[in-house]
C-alpha distance (Angstrom), angle and dihedral (degrees) to the residues before:
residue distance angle dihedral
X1 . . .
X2 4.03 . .
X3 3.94 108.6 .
X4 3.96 90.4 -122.9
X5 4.31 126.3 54.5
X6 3.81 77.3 -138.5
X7 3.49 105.1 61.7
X8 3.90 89.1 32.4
X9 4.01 90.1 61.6
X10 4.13 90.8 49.1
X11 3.84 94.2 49.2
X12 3.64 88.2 55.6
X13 3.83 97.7 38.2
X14 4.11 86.6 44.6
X15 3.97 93.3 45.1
X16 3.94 79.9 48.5
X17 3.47 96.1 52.0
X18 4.17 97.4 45.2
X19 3.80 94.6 32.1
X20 4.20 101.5 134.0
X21 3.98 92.2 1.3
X22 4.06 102.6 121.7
X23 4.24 107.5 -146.0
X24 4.29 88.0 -99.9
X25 3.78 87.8 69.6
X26 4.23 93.8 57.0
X27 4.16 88.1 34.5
X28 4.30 91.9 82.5
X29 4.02 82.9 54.8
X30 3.74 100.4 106.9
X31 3.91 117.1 -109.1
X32 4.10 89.7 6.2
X33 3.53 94.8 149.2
X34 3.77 103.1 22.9
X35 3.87 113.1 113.6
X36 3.66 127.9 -106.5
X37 3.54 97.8 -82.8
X38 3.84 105.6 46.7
X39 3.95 82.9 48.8
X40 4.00 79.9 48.7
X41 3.55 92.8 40.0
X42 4.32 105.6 45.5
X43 3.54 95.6 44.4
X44 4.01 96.7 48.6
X45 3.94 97.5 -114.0
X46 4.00 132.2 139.8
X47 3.75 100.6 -111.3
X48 3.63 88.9 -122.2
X49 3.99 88.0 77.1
X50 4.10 87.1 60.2
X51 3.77 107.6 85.1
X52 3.28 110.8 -112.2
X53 3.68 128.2 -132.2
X54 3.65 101.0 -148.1
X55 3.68 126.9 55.2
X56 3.82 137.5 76.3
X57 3.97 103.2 -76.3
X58 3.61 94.2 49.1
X59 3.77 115.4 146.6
X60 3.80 112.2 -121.9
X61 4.02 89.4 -130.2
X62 3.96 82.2 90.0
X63 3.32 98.9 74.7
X64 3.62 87.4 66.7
X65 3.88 106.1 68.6
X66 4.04 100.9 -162.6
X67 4.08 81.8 56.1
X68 3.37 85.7 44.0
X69 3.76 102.8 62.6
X70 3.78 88.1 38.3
X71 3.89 100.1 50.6
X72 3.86 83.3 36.2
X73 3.76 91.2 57.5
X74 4.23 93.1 47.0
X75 3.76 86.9 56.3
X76 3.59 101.9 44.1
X77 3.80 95.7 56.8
X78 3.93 95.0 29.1
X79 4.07 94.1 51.5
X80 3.96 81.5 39.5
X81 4.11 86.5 62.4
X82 3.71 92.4 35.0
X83 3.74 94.0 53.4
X84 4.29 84.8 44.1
X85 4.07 85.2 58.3
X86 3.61 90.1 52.3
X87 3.90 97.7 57.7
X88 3.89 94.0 74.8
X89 3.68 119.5 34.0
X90 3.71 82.3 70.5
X91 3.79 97.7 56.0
X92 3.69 97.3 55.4
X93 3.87 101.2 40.5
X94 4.08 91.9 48.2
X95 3.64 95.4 55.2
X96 3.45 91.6 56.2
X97 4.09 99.5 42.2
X98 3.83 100.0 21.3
X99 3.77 131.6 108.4
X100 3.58 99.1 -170.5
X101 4.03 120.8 81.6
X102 3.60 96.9 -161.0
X103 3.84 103.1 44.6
X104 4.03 122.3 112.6
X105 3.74 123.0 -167.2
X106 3.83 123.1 -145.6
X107 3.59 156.5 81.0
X108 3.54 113.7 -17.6
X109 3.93 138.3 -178.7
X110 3.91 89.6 -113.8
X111 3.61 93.2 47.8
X112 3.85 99.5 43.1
X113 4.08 86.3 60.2
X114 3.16 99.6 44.3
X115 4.21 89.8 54.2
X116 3.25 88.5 36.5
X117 3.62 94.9 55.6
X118 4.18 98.8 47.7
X119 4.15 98.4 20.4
X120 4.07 82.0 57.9
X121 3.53 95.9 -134.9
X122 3.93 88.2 -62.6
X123 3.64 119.7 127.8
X124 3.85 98.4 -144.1
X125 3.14 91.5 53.0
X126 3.87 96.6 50.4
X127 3.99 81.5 41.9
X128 4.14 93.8 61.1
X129 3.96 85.0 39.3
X130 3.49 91.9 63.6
X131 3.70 93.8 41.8
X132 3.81 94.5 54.0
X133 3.62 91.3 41.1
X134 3.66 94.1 57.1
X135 3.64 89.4 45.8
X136 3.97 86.3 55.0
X137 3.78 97.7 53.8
X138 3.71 92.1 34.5
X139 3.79 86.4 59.8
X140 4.07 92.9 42.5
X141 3.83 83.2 51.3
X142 4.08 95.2 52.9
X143 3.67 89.5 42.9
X144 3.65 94.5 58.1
X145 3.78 95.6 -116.5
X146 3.73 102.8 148.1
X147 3.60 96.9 100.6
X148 3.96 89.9 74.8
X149 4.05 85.1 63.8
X150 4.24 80.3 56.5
X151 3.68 87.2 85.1
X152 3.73 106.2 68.5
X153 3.27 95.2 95.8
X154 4.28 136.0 -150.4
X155 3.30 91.6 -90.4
X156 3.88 98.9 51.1
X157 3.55 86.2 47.6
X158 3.84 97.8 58.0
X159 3.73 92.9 37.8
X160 3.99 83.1 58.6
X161 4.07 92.5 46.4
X162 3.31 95.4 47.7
X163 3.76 101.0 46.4
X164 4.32 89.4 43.2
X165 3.76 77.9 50.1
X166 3.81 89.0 58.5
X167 3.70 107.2 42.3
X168 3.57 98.9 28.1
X169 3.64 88.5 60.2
X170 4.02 95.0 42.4
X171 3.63 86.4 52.9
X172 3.23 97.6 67.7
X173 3.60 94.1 45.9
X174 3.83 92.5 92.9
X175 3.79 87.7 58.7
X176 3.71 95.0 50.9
X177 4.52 87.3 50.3
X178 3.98 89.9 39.2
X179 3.89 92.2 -117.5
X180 3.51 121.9 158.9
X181 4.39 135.0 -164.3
X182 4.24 88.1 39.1
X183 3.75 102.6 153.0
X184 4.07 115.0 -126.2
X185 3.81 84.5 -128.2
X186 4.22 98.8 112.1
X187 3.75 87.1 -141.6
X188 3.98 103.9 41.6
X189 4.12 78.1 43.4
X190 3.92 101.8 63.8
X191 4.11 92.1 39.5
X192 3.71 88.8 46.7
X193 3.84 97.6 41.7
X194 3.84 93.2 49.4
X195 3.95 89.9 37.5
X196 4.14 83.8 61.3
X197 3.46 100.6 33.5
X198 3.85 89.6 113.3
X199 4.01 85.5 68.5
X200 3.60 89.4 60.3
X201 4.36 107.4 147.7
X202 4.44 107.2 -130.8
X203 3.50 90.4 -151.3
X204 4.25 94.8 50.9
X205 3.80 95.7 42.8
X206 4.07 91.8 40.0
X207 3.39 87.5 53.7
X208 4.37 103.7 38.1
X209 4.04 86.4 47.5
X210 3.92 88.8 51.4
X211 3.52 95.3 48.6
X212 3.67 93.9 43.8
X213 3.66 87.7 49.4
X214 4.20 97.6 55.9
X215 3.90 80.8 44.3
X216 3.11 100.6 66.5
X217 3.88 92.6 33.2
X218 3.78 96.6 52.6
X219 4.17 89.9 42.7
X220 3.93 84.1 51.5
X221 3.70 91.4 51.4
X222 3.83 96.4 53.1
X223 3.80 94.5 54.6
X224 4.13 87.0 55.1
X225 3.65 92.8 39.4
X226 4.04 100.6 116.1
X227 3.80 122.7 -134.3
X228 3.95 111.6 -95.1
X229 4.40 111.7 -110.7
X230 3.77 119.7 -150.4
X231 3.73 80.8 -127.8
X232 3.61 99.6 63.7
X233 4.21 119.7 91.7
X234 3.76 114.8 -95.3
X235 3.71 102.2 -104.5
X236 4.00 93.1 51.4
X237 3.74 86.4 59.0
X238 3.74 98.3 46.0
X239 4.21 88.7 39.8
X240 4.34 78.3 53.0
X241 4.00 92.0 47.2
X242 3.84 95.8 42.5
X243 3.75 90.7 48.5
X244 3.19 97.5 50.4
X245 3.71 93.3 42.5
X246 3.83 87.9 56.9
X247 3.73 90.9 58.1
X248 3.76 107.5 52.0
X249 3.83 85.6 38.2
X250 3.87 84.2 52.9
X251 3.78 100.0 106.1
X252 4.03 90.7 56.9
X253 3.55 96.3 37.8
X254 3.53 91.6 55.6
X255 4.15 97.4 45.9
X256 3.57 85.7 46.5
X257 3.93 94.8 53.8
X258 3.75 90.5 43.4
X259 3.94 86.0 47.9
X260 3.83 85.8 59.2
X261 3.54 105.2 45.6
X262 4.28 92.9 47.7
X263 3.69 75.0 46.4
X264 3.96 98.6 57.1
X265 3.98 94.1 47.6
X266 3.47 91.6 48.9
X267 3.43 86.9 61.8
X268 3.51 94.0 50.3
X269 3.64 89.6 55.4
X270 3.78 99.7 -104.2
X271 3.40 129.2 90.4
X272 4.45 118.0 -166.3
X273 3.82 96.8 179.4
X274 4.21 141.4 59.5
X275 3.15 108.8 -106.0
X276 3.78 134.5 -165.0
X277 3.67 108.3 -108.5
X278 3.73 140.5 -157.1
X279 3.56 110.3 -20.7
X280 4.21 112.8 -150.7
X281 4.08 104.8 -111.1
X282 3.50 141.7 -152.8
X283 3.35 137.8 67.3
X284 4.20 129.6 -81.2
X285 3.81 124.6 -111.3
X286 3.60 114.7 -112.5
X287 4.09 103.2 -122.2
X288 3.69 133.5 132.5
X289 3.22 129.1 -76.9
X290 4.08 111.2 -87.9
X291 3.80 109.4 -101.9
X292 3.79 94.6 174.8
X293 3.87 132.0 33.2
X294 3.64 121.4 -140.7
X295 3.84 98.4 -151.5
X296 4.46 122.6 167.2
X297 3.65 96.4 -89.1
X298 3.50 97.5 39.3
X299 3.87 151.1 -59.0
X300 3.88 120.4 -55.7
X301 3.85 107.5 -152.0
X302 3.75 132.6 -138.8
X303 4.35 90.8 -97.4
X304 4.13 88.3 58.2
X305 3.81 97.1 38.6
X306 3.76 85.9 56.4
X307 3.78 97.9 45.6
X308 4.03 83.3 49.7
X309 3.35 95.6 58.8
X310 3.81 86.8 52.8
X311 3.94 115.4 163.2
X312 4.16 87.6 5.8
X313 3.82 81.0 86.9
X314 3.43 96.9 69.4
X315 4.04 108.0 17.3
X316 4.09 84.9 52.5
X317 3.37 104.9 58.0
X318 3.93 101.1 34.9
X319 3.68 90.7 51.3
X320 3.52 87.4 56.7
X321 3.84 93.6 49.3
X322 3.76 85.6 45.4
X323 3.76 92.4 53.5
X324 3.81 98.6 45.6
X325 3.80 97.6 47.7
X326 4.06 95.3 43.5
X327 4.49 78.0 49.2
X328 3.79 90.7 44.0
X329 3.82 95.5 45.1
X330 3.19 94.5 43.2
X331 4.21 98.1 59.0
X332 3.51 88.8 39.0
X333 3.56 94.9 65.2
X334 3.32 95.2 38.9
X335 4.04 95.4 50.3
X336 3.73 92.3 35.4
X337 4.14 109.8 -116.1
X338 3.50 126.5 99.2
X339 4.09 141.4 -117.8
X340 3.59 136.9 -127.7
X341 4.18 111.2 -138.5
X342 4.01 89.6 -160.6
X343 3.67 93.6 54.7
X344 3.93 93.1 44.8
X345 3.19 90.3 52.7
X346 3.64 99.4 54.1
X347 3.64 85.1 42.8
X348 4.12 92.0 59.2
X349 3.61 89.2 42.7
X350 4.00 93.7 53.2
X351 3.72 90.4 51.4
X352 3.56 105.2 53.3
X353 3.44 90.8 38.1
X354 4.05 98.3 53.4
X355 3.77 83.2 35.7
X356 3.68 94.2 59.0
X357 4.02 82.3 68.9
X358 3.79 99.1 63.3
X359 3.95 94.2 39.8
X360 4.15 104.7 -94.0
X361 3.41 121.8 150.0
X362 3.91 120.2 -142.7
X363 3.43 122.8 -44.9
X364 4.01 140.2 -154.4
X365 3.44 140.2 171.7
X366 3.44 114.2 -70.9
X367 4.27 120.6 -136.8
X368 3.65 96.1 -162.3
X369 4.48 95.3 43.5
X370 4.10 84.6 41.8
X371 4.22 91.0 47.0
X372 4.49 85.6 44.5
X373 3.84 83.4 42.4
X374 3.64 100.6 50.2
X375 4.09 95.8 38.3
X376 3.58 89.7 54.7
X377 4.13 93.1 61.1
X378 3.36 103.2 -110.4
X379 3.83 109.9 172.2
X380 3.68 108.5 -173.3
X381 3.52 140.0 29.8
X382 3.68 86.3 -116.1
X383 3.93 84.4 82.7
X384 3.85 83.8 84.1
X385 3.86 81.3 82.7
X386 3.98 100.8 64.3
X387 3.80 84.1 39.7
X388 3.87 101.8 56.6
X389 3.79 94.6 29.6
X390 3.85 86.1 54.5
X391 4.17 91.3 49.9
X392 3.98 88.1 51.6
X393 3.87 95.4 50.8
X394 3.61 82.7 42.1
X395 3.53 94.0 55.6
X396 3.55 91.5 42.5
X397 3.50 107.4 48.4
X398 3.80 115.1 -13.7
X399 4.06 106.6 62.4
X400 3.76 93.3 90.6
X401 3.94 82.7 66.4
X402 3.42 94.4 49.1
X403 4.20 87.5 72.4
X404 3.97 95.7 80.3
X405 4.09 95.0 46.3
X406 3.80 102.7 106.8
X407 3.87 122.7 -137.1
X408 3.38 97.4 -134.2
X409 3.90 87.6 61.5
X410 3.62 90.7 48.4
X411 4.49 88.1 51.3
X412 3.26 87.4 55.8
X413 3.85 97.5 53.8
X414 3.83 91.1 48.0
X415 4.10 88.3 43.3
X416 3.68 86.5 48.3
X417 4.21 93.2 53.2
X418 3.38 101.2 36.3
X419 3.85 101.5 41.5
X420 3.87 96.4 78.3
X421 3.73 89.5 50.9
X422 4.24 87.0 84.7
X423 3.42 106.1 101.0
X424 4.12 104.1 -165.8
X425 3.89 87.7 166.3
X426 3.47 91.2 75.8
X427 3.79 108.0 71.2
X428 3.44 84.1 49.1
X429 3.92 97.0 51.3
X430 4.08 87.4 41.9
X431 4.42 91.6 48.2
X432 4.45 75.0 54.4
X433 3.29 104.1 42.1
X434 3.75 113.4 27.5
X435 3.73 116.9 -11.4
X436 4.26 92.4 -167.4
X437 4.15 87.0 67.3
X438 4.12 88.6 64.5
X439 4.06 87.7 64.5
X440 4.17 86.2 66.1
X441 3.72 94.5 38.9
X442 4.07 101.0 44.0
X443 4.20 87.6 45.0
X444 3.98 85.6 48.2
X445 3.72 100.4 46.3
X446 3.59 89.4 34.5
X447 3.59 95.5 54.2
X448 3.64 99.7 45.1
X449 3.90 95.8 64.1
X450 4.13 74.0 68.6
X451 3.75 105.3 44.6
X452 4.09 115.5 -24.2
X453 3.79 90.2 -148.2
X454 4.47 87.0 51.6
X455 4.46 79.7 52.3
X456 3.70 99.9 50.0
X457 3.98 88.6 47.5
X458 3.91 104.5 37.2
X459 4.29 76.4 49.4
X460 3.60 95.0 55.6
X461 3.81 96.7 41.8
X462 3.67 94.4 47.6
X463 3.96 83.5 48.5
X464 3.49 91.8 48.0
X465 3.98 92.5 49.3
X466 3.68 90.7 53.0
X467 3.51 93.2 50.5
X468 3.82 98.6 50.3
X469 4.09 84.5 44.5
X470 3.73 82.6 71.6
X471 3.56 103.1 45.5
X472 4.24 89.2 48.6
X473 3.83 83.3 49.8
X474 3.52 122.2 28.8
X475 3.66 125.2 177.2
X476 3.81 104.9 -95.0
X477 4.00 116.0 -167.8
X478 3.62 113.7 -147.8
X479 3.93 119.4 -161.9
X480 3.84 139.4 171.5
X481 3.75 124.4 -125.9
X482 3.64 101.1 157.3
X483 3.89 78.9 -64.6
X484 4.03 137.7 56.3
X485 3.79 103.8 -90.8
X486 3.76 115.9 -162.2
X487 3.94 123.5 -172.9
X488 3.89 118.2 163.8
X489 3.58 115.7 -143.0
X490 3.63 99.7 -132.1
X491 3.80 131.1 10.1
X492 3.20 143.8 -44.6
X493 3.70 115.0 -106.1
X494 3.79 125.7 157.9
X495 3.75 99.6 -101.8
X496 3.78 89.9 63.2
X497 3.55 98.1 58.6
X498 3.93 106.5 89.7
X499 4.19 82.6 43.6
X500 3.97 86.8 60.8
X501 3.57 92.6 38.9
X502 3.59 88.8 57.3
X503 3.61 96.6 38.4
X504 3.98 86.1 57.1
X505 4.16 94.3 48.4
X506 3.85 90.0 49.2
X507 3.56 96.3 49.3
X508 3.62 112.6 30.8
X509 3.90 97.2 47.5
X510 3.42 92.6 38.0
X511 4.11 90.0 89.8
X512 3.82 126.5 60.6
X513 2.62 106.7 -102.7
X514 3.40 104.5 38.0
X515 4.21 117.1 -112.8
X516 3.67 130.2 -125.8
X517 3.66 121.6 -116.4
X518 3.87 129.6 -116.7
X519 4.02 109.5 177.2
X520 3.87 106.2 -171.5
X521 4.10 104.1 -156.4
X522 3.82 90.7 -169.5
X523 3.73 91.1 132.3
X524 4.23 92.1 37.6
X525 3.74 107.7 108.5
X526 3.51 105.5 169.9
X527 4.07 138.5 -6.4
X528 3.55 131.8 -171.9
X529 4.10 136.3 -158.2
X530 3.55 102.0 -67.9
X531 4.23 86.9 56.5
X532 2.99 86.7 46.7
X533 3.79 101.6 60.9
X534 3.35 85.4 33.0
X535 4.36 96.1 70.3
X536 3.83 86.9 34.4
X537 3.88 84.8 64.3
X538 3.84 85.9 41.1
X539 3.71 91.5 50.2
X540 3.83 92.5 47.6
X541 3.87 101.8 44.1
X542 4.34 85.1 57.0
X543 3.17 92.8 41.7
X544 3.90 91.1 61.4
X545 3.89 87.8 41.5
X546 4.46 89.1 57.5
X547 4.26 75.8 -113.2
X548 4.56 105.6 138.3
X549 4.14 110.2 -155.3
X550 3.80 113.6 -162.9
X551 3.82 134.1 -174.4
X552 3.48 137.4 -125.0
X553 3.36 150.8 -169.1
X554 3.57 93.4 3.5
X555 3.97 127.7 -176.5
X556 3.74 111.3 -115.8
X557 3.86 84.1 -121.2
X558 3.43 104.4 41.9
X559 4.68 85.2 46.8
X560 3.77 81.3 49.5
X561 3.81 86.1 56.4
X562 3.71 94.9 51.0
X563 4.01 100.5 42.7
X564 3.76 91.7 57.3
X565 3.89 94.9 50.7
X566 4.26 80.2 55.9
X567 3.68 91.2 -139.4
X568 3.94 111.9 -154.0
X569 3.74 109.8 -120.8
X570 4.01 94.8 8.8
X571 3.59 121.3 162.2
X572 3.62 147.2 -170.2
X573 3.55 148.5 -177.7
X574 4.15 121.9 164.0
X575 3.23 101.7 -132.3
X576 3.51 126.0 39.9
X577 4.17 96.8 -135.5
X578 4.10 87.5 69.1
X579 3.78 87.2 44.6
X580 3.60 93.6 63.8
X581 3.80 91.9 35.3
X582 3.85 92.2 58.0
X583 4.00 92.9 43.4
X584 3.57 89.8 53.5
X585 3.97 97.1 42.8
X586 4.27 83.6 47.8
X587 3.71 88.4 -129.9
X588 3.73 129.6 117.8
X589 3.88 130.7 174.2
X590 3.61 121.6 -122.1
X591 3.94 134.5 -110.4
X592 3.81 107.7 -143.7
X593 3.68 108.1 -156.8
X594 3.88 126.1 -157.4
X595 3.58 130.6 -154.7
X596 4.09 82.2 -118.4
X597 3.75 107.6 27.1
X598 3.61 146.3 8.5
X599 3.95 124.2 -113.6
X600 3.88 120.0 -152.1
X601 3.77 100.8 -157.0
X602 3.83 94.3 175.9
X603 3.42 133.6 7.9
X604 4.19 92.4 -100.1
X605 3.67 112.3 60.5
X606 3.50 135.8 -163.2
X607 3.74 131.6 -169.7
């Protein structure tokens, strides 16, 4: 019996299908027996949408290689559609509730493996996953929760950049030499791309290195195009406007030129470069999302889908949040305007949610669609019009014209958009500035050339363990005026009490005879129990030792704080020139307490 109902329903619906069909009848199926990547590669898909045959999750049907090529086939062309769905919910619903002008949601490489990988290749499965994932971030959103995505920090987000930069831009390599079967692993990629270089296609690489070349000229040109004066002649100003117009509409221009010259030697019967091919058309029924599956031995409801998709429900959807912010962020600083996390959040949430209704899987922001998006000039997050309306007409109408665009023409676009996204200046700037902030950028750009979601959270964790390193130990400057003088540097929090308590013993017994103690809590903004019984240990233990501690320049909060835990020995003076004054005179005023209210005879106080 298979170990999943899921897998057990396609064996029998694939055995059903093949039952008394002999392997020469499923051989004229195009790319039957071509491996996962040339199936990836000739019908312009990440590899992760090819199901895989390695990997927990895989369906036993694989060990049967006539249901193999057959089930193989189904998936290719209906993940193909699926991932076509996904392209335009996202446009619409993020101009609306967006804050970021540059931002594209979609399919993406990262999310199509990580569906792939707990959906199990099944699209009502990676339906419901984007249903309950939207309902996830749409909750996050409502419930404020967008300050948690405040701590992936700059350098996080430039390790990230930088790294997409990298292998986004070597993936599409293969496209630009014609090579096909490179693994989407960025390691296995480089060894296999330079292994095969010697099958390198003329026509694709004469024609990628072209259209990277009037890339970069025509993106060049618009940053030296000068503004247009009312005093200059007519034609100057329109020769200003078309040029210009040329080079932010460079990215079409050039698919569309490459589009016509695949086009022409087709026609002449001969055909150098790899082009895109047929793209599946039409457009998706609106329905809900499925909450049951009807399978051949029986229906697997809503509670057992869920519990299938198991850890999906929380990986998917927080790697997607992950992924849009560190995308977001990174544009904004770049183009100078900021983003709200709420309102992207609610904006992720909304898409997979409405885009659970016409059949999309998960989406995420997507670095190479955001990098085309923002090269191109877009302005406004409204430009998520043009680019969804253009996807329906385009699955309407225009996908049998996709067939002649090459993909090295399209690798060059991406290299083009992506490629100023590396930022060497930075580990430069960080060596200058702060040399600590290169240990979260070198483990997040490091890490990504792995796994880009394994970057962005090894980044944020090594972030996160730097910051709580300073809150354990905060800088604490120590002084002598005629007393030991004791001001931390930052607050107070509870992990930094044994390091003051420690800083105290050290110092304060370290003379003969032993020093009082003035701790000046100008910078402490708020304390909670555990500080709390951490000084009333402090207290006692010089107390014992003949040692007085005093306070200073105490909050009205945080003395508030302190007076109701009725701390034995406690004292306080508001500024810290009296406390040193009354430790040197030996005299200190007293705090009468009442069984019903507290009396500040003086301004120092002692209980």
């Amino acid at each position: 019996m298979p170990c999943r109902r899921v897998h057990g329903s396609a064996i029998l619906e694939v055995k059903a299908d093949i039952q008394g069909i002999s392997v020469r009848h499923i051989r004229p199926i195009p790319y039957g027996h071509c491996s996962e990547e040339r199936l990836a590669a000739d019908h312009a898909l990440p590899v992760d949408l090819v199901p895989s045959s390695e990997g927990p999750g895989t369906p036993p049907w694989r060990e049967h290689p006539p249901a193999r090529a057959l089930a193989g086939l189904n998936a290719l062309f209906v993940l193909a559609q699926y991932g076509l769905y996904s392209s335009f919910v996202g446009c619409f619903v993020y101009c609306l509730l967006g804050t970021s002008k540059d931002v594209t949601l979609g399919p993406t490489a990262i999310m199509s493996l990580l569906v792939s990988s707990y959906a199990f290749h099944d699209p009502a499965y990676a339906t419901l996953l984007a249903f309950l994932s939207g309902c996830i971030q749409l909750a996050m959103g409502l419930l404020h929760l967008g300050f948690l995505l405040d701590f992936i920090s700059y350098p996080v987000i430039t390790g990230f950049t930088s790294a997409a930069s990298v292998t986004i831009s070597f993936s599409q390599v293969k496209n630009i030499l014609g090579l096909h079967g490179i693994p989407r692993q960025f390691f296995l990629q480089v060894y296999e791309t330079f292994r095969r270089i010697g099958e390198t296609r003329v026509g694709d690489a004469t024609l990628g290195l072209a259209c990277l070349v009037v890339l970069t000229g025509l993106r060049c040109m618009k940053g030296h195009v000068p503004r247009g004066c009312q005093m200059e002649p007519l034609l100057v100003r329109m020769g200003h406007l078309i040029v210009w117009a040329t080079a932010t509409a460079r990215n079409a221009l050039v698919v569309l030129f490459a589009g016509l010259v695949a086009y022409s030697f087709q026609v002449t019967g001969s055909q150098p470069f790899v082009l895109t091919g047929e793209t599946p058309k039409g457009l998706p029924p609106f329905q809900p999302p499925p909450f049951s599956k009807v399978t051949a031995n029986g229906t697997v409801p809503f509670g057992e889908m869920v519990q299938d998709l198991g850890a999906g429900l929380a990986v998917v959807p927080l790697m997607g949040l992950l992924e849009t912010i560190a995308i977001a962020k990174a544009f904004a600083s770049q183009n100078s305007y900021r983003i709200d996390p709420n309102q992207e959040l609610l904006a992720m949430g909304c898409t997979n949610l409405l885009g659970s209704f016409v059949s999309s899987y998960p989406v995420t922001g997507s670095f190479g669609r955001t990098a085309v998006n923002a090269q191109s000039g877009v302005c406004t997050p409204a430009g998520g019009l043009v680019t969804g309306t253009l996807v329906l007409l385009s699955l309407a109408y225009l996908t049998s014209s996709f067939y002649y665009i090459p993909k090295a023409a399209l690798a060059a676009v991406i290299i083009g958009a992506v490629a100023p996204m590396f930022d060497a200046g930075i580990f430069r700037t960080l060596w200058r500035v702060k040399k600590l902030d290169l240990v979260p950028l070198c483990v997040t750009f490091v890490l990504c050339f792995w796994e880009v979601q394994y970057g962005i959270v090894a980044g944020i964790l090594v972030s996160g363990i730097l910051l709580l390193y300073t809150i354990a130990r905060p800088p604490i400057e120590v002084s002598e005026q005629g007393v030991l003088l004791l001001q931390p540097a930052s607050g107070l929090h509870f992990p930094a009490v044994e390091h003051l308590r420690e800083a105290v013993h050290q110092r304060a017994l370290a003379g003969s005879p032993a020093r009082c103690v003035v701790l000046d809590c100008t910078h402490i903004s708020s304390i909670d129990y555990t500080v709390v019984r951490g000084l009333a240990d402090l207290l006692q233990e010089l107390l014992k030792k003949g040692i007085s501690l005093v306070f200073c320049s105490l909050q009205p909060h945080v003395l508030h704080v302190l007076l109701s835990a009725n701390l034995e020995g406690f004292q306080h003076f508001p500024s810290l020139e009296e406390a040193v004054e009354q430790e040197l005179q030996g005299s200190h005023r007293v705090l009468f307490h009442d069984a019903d209210e507290t009396t500040l005879l003086t301004p120092g106080l002692i209980q």
